[in-house]
C-alpha positions in Angstrom: -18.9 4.8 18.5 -19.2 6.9 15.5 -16.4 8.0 12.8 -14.8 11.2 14.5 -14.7 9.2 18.0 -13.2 6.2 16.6 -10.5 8.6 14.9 -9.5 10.0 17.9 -9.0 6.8 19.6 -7.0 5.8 16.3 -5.4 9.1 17.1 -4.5 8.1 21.0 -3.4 4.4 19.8 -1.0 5.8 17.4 0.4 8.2 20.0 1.1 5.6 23.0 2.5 3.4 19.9 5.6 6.0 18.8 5.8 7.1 22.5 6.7 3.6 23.6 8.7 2.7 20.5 10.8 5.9 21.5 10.1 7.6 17.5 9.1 11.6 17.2 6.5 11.2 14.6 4.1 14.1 13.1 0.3 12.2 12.8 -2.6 13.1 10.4 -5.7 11.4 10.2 -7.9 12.7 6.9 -11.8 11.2 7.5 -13.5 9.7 3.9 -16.1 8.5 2.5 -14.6 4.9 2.8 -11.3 5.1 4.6 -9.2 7.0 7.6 -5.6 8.1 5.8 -3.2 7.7 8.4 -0.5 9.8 7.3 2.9 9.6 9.5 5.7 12.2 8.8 8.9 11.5 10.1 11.1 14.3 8.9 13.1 11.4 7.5 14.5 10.2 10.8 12.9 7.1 10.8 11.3 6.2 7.8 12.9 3.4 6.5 12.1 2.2 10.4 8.8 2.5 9.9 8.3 1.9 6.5 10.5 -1.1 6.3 11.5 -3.5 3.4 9.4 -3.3 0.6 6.9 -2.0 3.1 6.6 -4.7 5.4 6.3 -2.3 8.5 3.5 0.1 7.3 1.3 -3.1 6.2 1.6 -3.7 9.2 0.8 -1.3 11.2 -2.0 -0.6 8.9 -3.4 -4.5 9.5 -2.8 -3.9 13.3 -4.9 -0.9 13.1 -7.8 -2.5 11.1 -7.9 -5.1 13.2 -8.0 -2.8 16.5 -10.4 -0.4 15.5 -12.5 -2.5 12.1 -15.4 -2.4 14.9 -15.6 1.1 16.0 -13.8 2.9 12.8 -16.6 1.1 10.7 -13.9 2.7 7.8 -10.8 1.1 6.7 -7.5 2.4 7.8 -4.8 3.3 5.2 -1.6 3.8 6.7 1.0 5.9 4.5 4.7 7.2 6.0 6.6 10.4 4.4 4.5 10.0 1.5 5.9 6.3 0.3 2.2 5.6 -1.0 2.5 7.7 -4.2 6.2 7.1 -4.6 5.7 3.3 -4.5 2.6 3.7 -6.7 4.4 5.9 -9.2 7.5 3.0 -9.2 5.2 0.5 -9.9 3.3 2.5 -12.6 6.7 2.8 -14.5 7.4 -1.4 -14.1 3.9 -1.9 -15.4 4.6 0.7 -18.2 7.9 -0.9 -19.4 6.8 -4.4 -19.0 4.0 -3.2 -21.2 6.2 -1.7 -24.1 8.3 -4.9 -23.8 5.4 -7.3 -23.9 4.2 -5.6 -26.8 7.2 -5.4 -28.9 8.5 -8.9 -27.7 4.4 -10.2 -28.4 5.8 -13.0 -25.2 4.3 -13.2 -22.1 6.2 -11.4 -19.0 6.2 -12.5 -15.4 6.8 -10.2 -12.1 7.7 -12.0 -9.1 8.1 -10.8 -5.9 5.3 -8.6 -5.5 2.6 -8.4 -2.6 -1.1 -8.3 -3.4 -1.7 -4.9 -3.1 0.8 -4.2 -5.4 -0.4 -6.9 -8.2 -3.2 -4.8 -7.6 -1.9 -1.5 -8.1 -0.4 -3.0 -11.4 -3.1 -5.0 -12.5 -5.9 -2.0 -12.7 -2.8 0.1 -14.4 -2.4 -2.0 -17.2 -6.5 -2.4 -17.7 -6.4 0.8 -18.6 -3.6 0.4 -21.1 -4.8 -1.2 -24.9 -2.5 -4.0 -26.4 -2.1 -5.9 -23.1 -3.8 -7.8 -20.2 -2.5 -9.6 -16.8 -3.3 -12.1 -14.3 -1.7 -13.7 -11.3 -0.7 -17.6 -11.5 0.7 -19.7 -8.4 -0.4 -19.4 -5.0 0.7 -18.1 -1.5 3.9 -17.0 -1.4 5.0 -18.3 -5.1 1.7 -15.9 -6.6 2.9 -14.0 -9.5 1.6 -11.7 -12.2 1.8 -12.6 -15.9 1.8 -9.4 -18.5 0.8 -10.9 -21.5 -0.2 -9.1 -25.1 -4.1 -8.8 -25.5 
């Protein structure tokens, strides 16, 4: 199955999905290099629905659909809702940024708990890029946490 045929079964999935979960949802699916960008637009009905805690619901949806469709897609699936993606990148930007003025001025060591792995990610390649400070995660599973630390 090639790209634009594994999109448009992407496409039908995603339809039969909010028809049976009974949510009016607008779908665009953008075709790159790399990835399919799901992008959901509620109006703001049912967002937080969909995006759930700390994004726990979009994850998922996006791991349901690379699991589905890994074989046919051949492209990995990234799933954003009402735009959520930027603002959750932007919020995490700013923690990184003021952990990194703190770690700097303090010259101690800052842990962030409670964060997934994408967003240590999101964090960690933001602060590479910032001079005077470096990070890496410490613990495992569900006690993994990132350490902001000066360089």
């Amino acid at each position: 199955m090639n790209s634009s045929e594994a999109t448009k079964s992407v496409l039908g999935f995603l339809k039969n999905y909010f028809d049976l979960l009974g949510v009016e949802v607008n779908l665009d699916l953008m075709e790159e290099d790399e990835v399919i960008k799901v992008d959901i637009k509620t109006g703001g009905t049912s967002s937080g629905l969909l995006i759930g805690s700390r994004g726990k619901n979009v994850y998922s949806l996006q791991r349901i659909l690379n699991s589905v469709f890994a074989q046919d897609a051949k492209k990995k699936l990234v799933v954003d809702v009402d735009g959520w993606r930027s603002k959750e990148e932007s919020r995490l930007k700013d923690l990184a940024l003021k952990t990194a003025e703190h770690v700097k001025q303090t010259k101690q060591p800052q842990n962030l708990y409670n964060l997934s792995p994408s967003q240590r990610r999101v964090i960690h390649t933001f602060l590479s890029q910032v001079d005077g400070v470096k990070t890496q995660s410490e613990g495992e599973g569900n006690q993994r946490y990132l350490v902001v630390m000066p360089s």
